[in-house]
Backbone as a chain_set.jsonl record, in Angstrom:
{"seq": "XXXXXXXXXXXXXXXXXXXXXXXXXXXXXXXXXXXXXXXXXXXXXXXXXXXXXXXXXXXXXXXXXXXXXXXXXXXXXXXXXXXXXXXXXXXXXXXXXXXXXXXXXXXXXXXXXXXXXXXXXXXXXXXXXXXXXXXXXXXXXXXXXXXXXXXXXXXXXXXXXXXXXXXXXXXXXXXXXXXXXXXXXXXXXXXXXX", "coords": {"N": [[336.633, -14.939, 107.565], [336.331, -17.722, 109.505], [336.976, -21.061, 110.008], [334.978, -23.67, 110.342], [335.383, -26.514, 112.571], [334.702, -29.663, 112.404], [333.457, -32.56, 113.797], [333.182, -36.05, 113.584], [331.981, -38.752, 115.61], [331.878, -41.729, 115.416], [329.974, -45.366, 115.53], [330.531, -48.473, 113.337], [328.973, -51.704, 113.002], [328.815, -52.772, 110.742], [329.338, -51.3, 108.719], [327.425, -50.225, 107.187], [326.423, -47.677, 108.748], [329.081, -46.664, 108.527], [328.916, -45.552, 105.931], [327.033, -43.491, 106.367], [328.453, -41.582, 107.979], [330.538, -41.143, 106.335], [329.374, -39.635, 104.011], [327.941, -37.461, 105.842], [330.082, -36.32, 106.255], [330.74, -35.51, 104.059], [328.943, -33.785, 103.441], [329.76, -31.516, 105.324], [332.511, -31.187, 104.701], [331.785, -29.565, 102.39], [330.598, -27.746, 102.655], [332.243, -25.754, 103.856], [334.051, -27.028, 106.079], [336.547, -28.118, 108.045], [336.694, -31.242, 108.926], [336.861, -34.156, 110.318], [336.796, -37.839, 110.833], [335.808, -39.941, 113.193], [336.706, -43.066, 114.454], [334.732, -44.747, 116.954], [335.412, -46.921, 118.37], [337.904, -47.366, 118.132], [339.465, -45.024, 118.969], [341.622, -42.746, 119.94], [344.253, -41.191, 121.8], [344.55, -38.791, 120.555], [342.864, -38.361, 119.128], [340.763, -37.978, 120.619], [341.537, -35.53, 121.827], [341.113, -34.25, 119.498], [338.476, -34.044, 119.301], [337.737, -32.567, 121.67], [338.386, -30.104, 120.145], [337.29, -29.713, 118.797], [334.208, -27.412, 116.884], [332.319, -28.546, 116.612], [330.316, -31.578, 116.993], [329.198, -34.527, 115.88], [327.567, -37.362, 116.565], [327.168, -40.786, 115.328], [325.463, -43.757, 115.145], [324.975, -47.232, 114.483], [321.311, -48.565, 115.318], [320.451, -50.539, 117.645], [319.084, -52.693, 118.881], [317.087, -50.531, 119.959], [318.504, -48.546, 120.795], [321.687, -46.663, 120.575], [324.648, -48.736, 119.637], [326.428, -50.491, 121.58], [329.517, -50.289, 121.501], [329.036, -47.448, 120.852], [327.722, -46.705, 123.499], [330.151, -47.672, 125.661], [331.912, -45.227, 124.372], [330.353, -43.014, 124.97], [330.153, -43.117, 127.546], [332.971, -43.113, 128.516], [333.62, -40.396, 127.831], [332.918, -39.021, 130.233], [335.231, -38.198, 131.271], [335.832, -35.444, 129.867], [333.043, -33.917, 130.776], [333.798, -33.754, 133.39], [335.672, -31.301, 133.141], [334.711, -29.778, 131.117], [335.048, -29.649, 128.852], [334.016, -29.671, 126.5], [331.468, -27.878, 126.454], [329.188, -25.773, 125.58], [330.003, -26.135, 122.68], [328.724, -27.608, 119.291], [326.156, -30.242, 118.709], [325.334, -32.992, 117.126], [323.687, -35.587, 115.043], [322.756, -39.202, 113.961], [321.56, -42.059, 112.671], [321.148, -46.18, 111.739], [319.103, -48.521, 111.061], [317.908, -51.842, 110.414], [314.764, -51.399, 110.608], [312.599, -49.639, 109.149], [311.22, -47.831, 111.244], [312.417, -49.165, 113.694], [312.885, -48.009, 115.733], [314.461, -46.183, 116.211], [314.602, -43.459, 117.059], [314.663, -43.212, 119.083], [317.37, -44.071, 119.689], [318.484, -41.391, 118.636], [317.41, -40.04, 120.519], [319.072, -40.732, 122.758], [321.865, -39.378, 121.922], [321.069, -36.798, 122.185], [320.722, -36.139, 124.851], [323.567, -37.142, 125.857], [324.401, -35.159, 124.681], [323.473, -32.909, 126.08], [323.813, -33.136, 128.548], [326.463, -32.671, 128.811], [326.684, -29.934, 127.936], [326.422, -29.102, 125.183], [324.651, -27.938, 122.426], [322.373, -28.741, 120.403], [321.93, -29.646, 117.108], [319.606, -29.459, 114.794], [317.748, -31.524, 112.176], [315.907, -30.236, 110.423], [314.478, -30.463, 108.316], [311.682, -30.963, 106.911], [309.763, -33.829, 106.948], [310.068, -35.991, 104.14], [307.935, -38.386, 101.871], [305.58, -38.542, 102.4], [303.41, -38.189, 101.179], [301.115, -39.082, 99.06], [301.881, -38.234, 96.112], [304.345, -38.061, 96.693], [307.972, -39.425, 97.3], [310.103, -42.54, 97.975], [312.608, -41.485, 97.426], [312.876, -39.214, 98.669], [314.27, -36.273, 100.299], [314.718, -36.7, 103.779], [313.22, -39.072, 103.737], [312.209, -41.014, 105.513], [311.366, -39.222, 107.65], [312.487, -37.91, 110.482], [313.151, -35.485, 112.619], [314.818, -34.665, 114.856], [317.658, -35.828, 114.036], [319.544, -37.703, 111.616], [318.263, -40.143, 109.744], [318.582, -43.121, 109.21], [317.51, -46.63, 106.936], [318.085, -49.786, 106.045], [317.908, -52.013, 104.698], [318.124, -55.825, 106.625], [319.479, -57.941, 104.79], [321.132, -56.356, 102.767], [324.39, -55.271, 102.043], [326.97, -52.329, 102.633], [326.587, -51.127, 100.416], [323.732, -51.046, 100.036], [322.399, -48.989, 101.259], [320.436, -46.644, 101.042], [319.805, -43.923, 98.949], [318.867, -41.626, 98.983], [318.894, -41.914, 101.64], [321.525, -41.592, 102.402], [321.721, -38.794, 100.949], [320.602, -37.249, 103.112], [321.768, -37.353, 105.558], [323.686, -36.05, 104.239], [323.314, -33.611, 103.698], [322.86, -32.704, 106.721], [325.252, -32.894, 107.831], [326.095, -30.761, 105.941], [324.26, -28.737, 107.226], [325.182, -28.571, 110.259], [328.056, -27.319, 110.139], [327.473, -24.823, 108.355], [325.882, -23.666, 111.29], [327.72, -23.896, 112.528], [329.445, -22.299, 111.589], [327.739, -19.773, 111.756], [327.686, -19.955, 115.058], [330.332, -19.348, 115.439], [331.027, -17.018, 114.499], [329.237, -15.018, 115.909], [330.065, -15.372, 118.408], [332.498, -14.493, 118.032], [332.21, -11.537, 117.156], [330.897, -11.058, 119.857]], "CA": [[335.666, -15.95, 107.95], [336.576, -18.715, 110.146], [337.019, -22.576, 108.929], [334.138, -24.775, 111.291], [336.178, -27.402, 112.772], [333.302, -30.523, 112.621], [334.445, -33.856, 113.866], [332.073, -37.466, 113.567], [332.204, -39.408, 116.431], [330.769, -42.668, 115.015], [330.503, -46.56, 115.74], [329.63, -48.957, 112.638], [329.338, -52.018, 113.182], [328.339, -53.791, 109.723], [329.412, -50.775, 107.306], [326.135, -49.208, 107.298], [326.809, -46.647, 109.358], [330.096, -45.474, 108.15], [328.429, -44.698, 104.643], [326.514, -42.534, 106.619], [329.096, -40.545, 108.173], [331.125, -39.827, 105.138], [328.244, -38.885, 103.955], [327.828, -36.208, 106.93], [331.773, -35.806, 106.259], [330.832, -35.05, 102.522], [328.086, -32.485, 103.121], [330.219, -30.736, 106.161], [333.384, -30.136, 103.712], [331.013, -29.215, 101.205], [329.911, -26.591, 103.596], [333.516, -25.446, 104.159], [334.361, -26.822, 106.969], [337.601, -28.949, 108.483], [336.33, -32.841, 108.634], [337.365, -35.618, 111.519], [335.902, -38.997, 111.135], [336.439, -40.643, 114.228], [335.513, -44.092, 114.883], [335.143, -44.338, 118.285], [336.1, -48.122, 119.194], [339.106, -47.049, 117.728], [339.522, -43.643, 119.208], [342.818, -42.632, 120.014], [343.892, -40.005, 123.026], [345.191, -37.384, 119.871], [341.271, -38.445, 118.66], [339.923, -37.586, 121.718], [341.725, -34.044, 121.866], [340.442, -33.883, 118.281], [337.046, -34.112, 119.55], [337.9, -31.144, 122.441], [338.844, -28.706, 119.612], [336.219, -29.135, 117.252], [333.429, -26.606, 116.83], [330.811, -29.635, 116.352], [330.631, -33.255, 117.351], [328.02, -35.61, 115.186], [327.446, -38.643, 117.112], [326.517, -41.395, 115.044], [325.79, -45.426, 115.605], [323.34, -48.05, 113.98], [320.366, -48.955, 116.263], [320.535, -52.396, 117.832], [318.159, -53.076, 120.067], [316.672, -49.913, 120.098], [318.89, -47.714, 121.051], [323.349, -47.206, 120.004], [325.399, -49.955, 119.987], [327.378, -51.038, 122.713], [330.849, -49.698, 121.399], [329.115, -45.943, 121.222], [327.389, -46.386, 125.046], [331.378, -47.22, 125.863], [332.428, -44.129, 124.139], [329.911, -41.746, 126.038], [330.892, -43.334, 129.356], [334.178, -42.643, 128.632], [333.135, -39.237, 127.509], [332.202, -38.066, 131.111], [336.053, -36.994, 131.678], [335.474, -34.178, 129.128], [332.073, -34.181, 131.176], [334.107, -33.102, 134.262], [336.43, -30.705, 133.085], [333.262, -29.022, 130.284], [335.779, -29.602, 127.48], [332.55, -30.155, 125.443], [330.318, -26.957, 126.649], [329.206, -24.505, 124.446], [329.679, -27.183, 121.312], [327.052, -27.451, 119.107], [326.075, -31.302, 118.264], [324.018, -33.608, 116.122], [323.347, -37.258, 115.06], [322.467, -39.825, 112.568], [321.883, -43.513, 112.964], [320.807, -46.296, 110.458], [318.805, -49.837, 111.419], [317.067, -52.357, 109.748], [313.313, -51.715, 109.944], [312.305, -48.134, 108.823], [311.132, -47.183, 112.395], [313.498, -49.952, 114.261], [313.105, -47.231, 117.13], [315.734, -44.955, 115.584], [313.901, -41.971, 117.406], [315.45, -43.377, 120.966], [318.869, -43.329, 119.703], [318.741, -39.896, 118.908], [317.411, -39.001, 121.922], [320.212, -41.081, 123.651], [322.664, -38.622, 121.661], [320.712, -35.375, 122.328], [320.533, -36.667, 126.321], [324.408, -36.89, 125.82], [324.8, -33.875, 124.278], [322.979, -31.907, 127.035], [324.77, -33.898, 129.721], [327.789, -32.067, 128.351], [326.206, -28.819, 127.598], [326.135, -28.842, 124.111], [323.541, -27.331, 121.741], [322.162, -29.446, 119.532], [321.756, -28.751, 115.977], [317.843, -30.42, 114.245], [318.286, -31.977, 110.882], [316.137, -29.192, 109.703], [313.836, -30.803, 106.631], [310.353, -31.647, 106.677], [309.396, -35.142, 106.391], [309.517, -36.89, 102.792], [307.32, -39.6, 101.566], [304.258, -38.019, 103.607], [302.14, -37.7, 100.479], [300.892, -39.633, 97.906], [302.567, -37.631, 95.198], [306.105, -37.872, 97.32], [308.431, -40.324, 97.198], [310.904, -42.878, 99.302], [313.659, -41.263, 97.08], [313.014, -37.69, 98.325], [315.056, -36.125, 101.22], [314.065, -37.186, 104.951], [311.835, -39.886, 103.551], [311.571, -41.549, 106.864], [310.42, -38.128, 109.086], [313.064, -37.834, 111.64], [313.448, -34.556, 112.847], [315.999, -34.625, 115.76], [318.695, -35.769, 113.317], [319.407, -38.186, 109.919], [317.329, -41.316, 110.895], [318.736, -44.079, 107.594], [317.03, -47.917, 106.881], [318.596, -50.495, 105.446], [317.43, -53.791, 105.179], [318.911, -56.465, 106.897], [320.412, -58.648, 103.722], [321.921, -55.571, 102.172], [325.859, -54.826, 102.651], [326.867, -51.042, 102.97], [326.11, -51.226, 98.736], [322.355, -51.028, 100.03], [322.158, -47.883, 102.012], [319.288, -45.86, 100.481], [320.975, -43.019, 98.232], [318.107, -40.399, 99.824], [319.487, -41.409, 103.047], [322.573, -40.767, 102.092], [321.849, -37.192, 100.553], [319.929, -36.746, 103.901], [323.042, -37.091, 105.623], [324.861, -34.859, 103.71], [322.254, -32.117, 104.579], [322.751, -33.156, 107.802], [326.622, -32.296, 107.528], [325.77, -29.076, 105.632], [323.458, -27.981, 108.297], [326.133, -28.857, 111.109], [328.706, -26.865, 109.167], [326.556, -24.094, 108.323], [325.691, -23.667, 112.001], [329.033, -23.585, 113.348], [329.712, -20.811, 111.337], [327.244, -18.471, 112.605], [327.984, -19.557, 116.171], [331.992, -19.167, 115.41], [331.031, -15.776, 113.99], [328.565, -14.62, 116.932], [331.334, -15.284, 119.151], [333.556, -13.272, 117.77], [331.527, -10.364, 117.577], [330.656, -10.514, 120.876]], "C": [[336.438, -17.176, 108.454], [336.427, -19.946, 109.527], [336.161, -23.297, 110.274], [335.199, -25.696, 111.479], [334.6, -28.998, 112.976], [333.629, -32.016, 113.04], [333.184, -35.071, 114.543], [332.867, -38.239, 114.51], [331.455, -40.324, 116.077], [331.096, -43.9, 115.401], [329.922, -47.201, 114.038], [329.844, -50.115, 112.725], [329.073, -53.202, 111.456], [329.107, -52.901, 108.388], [328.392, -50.003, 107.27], [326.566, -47.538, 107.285], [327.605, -45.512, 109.063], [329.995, -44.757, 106.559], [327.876, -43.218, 104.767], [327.442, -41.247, 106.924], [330.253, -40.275, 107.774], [330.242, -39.286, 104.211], [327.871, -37.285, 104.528], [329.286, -36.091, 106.518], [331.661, -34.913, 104.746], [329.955, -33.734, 102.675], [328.817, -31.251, 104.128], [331.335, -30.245, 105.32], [333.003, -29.115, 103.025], [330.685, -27.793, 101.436], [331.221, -25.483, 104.009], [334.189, -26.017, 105.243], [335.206, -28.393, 107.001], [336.861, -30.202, 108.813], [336.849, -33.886, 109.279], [336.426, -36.656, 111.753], [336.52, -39.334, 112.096], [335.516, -42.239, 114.45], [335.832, -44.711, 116.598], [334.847, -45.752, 118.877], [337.078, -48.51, 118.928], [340.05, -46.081, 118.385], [341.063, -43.82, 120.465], [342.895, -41.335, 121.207], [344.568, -38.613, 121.714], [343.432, -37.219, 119.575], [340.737, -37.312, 119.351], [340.321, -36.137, 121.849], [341.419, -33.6, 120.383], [338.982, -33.11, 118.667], [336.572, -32.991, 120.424], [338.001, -29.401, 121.633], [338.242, -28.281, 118.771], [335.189, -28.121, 118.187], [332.16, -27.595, 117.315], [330.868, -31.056, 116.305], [329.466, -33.938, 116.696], [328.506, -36.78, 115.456], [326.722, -39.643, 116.071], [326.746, -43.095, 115.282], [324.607, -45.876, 114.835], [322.418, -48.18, 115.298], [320.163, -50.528, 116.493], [319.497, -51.838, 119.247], [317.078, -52.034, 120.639], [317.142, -48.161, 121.096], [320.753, -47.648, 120.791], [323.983, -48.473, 120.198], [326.391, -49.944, 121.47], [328.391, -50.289, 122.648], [330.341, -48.461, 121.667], [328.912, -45.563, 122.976], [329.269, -46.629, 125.499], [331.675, -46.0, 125.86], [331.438, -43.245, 125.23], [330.252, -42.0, 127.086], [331.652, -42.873, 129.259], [334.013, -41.01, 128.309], [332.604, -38.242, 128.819], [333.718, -38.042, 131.692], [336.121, -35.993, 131.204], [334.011, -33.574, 130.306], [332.808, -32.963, 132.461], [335.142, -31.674, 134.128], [335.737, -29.689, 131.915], [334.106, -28.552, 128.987], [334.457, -29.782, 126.477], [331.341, -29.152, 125.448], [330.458, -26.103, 125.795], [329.895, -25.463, 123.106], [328.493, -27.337, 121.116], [327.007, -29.418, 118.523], [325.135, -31.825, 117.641], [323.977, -35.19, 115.762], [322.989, -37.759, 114.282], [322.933, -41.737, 113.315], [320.891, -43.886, 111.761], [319.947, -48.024, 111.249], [317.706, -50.696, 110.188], [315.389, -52.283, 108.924], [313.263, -49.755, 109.609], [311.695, -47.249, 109.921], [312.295, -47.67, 113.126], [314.273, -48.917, 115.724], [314.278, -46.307, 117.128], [315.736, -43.589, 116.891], [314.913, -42.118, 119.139], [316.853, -43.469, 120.772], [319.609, -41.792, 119.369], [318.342, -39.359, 119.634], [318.459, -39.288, 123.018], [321.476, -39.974, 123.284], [322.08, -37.331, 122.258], [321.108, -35.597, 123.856], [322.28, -36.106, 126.366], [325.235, -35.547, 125.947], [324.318, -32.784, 125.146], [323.447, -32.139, 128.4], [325.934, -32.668, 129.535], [327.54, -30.489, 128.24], [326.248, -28.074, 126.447], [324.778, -28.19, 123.33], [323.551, -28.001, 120.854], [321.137, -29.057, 118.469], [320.624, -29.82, 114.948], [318.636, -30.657, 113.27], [317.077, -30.893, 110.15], [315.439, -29.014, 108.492], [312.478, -30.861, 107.315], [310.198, -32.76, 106.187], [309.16, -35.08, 105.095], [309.151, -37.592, 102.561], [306.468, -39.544, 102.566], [303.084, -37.883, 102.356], [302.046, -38.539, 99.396], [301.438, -39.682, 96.625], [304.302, -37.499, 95.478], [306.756, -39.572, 97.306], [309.811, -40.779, 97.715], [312.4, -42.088, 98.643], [314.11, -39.21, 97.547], [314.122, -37.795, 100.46], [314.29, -36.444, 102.579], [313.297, -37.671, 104.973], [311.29, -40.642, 104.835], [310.716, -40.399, 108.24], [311.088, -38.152, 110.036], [313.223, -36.357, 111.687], [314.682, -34.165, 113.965], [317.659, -34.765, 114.823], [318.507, -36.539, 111.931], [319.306, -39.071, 110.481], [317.863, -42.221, 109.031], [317.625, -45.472, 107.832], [317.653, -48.425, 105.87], [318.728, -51.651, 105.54], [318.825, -54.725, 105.286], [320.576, -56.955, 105.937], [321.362, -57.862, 102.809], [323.268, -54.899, 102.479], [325.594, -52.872, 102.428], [326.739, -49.966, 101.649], [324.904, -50.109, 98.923], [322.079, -49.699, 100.953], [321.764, -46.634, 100.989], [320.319, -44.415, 100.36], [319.549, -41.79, 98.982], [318.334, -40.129, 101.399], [320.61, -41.072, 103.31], [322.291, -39.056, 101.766], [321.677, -37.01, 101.948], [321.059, -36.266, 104.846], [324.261, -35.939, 105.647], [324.193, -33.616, 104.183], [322.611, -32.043, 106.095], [324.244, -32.321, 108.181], [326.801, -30.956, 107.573], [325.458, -27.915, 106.573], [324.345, -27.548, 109.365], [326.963, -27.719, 110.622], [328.738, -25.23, 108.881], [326.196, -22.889, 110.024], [326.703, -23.204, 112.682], [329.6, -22.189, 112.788], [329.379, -19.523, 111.883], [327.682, -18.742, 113.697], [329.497, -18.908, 116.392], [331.709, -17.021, 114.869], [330.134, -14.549, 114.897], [329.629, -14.361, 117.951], [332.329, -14.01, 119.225], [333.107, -11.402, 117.41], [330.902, -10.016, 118.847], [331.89, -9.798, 121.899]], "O": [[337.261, -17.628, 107.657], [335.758, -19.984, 108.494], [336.85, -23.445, 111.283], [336.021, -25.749, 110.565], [333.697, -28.928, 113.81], [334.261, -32.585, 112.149], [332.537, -34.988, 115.587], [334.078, -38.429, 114.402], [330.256, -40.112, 116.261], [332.28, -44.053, 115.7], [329.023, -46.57, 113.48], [331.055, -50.281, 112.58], [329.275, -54.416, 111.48], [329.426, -53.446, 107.332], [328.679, -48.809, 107.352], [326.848, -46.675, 106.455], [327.419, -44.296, 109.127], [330.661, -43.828, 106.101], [327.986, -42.239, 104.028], [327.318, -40.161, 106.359], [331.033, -39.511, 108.342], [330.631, -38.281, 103.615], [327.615, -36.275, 103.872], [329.355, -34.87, 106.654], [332.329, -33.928, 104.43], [330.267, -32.712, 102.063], [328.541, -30.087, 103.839], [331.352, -29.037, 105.087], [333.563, -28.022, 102.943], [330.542, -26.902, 100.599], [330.925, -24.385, 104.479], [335.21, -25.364, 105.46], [334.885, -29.422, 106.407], [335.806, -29.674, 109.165], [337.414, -34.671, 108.519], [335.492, -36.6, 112.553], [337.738, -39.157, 112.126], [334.315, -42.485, 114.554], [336.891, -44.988, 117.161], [334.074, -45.81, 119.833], [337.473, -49.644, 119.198], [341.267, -46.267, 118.375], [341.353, -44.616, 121.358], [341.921, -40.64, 121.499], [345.006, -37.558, 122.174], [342.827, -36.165, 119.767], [340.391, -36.192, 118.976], [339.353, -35.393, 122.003], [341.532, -32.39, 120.182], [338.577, -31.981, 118.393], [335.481, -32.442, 120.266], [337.846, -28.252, 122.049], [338.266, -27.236, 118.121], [335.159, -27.952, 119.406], [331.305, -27.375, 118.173], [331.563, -31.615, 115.457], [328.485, -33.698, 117.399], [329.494, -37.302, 114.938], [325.542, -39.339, 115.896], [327.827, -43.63, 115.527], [323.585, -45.242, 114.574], [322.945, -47.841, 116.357], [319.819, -51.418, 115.715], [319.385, -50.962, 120.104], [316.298, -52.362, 121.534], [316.54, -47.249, 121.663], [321.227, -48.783, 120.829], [323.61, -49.187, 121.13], [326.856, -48.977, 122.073], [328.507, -49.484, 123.572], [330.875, -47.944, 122.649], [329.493, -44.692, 123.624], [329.787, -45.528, 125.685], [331.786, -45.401, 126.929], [331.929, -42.869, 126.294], [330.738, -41.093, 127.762], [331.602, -41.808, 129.874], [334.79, -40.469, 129.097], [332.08, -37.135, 128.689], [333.623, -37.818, 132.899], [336.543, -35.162, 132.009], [334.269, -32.414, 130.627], [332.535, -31.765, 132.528], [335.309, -31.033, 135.166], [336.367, -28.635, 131.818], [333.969, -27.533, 128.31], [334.778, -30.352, 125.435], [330.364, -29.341, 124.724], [331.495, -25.68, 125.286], [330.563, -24.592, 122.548], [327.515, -27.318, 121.863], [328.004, -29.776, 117.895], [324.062, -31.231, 117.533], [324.428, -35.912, 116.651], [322.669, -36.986, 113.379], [323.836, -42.294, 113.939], [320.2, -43.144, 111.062], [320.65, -48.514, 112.132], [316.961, -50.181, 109.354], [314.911, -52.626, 107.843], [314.069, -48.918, 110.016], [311.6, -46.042, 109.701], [313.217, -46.875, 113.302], [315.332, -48.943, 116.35], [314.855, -45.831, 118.106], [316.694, -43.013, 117.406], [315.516, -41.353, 119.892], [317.589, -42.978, 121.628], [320.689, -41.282, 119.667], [318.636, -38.171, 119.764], [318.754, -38.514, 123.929], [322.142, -39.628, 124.26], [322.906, -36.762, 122.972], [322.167, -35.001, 124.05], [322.513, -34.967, 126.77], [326.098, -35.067, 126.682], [324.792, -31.67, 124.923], [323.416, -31.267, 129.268], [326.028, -31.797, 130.399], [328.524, -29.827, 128.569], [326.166, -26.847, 126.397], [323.818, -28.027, 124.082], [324.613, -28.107, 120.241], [320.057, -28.481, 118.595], [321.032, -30.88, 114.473], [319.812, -30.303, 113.185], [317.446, -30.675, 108.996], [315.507, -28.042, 107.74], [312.499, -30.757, 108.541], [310.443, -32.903, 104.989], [308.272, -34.346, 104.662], [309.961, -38.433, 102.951], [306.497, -40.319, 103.521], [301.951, -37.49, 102.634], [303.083, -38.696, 98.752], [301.554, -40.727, 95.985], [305.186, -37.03, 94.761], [306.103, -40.616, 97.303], [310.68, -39.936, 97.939], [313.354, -42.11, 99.421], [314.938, -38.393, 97.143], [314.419, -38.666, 101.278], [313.067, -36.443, 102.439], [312.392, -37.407, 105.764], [310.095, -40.811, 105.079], [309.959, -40.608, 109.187], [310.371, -38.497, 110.975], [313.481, -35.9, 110.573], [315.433, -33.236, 113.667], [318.585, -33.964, 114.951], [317.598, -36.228, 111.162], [319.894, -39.266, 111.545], [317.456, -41.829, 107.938], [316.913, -45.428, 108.836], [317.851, -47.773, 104.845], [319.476, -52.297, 106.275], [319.902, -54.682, 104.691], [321.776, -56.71, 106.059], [322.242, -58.432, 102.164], [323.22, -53.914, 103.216], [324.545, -52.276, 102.183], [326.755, -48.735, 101.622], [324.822, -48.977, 98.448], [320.917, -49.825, 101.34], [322.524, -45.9, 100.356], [321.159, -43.963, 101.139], [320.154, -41.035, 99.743], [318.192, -39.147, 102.127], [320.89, -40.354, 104.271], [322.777, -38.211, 102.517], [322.708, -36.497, 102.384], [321.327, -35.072, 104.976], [325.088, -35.373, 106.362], [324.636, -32.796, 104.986], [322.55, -30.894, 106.534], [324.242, -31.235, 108.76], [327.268, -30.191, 108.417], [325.948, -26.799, 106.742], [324.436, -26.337, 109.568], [326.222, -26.746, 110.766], [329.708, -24.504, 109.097], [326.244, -21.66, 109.967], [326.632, -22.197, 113.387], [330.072, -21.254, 113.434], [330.071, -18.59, 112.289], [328.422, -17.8, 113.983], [329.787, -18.137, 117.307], [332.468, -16.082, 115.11], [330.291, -13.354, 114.65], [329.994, -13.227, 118.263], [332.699, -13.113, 119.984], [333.797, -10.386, 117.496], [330.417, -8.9, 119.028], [331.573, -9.244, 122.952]]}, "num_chains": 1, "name": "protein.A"}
């Protein structure tokens, strides 16, 4: 059995963020699989051939304004020399961002990643739950309490350092990871039987 190679392409710019994606780093080991945080207004050219060799790329950024931050739109620009040369096709990808209000338009930065990710010709991998905290009897502590389905959608109020990042959006996260992880396996194992 093959080892997933899974590698986080993330920006954070408060802390938030990067709870999240060791988080996704924690549920992708967890899952078996090899583990590359990258923070990508950092990102290095060994990074960047990191990012060519993985199995699975999880894009993540907070939501400012209603869609990634600034540093990640950088990174995907820069991201269209892989673009030309389809170092990135046939990867499977996924996502996770975190903003203030509990909608705070989350939903448009994961479609800015999926967009990305199909630019490139990736396959992008759902988060895979059913909304939590949909029922009377459910609660904000259960898994995907906010209802994102495209990827791991966090909230975390303003005044709170990277302390305050909701421990269900954390697990969610980690599922998130898992899933990723999980995923790469069968395709790494499809492959090779074909």
């Amino acid at each position: 059995m093959t080892t997933p190679v899974v590698s986080i392409a993330y920006h954070s710019g408060y802390g938030h963020t990067a709870v999240l994606a060791e988080a996704v780093r924690a549920g992708a080991a967890d899952a078996g699989a090899t583990v590359h945080l990258i923070k990508v207004d950092e990102i290095t050219d060994a990074q960047w051939e990191l990012l060519d060799a993985s199995d699975a790329i999880v894009f993540g950024s907070p939501t400012y304004m209603g869609t990634a931050s600034g540093a990640f739109h950088q990174f995907a620009e820069a991201s269209s020399k892989r673009w030309f040369t389809d170092a990135w096709l046939d990867k499977l990808a996924a996502g996770f961002t975190n903003s203030g209000s509990k909608s705070g338009d989350k939903g448009h930065t994961l479609q800015f990643f999926q967009t990305l990710a199909g630019q490139h010709g990736m396959t992008w991998v759902n988060l895979g739950l059913k909304p939590g905290w949909n029922t009377s009897e459910a609660s904000e502590n259960d898994l995907n309490r906010l209802g994102f389905f495209s990827g791991a959608g966090a909230q975390t109020h303003n005044d709170l350092g990277p302390e305050g990042v909701h421990k269900a959006d954390v697990a969610t996260a980690e599922h998130l990871g898992r899933r990723v992880a999980a995923t790469a396996r069968t395709f790494a194992a499809g492959k090779a039987a074909a």
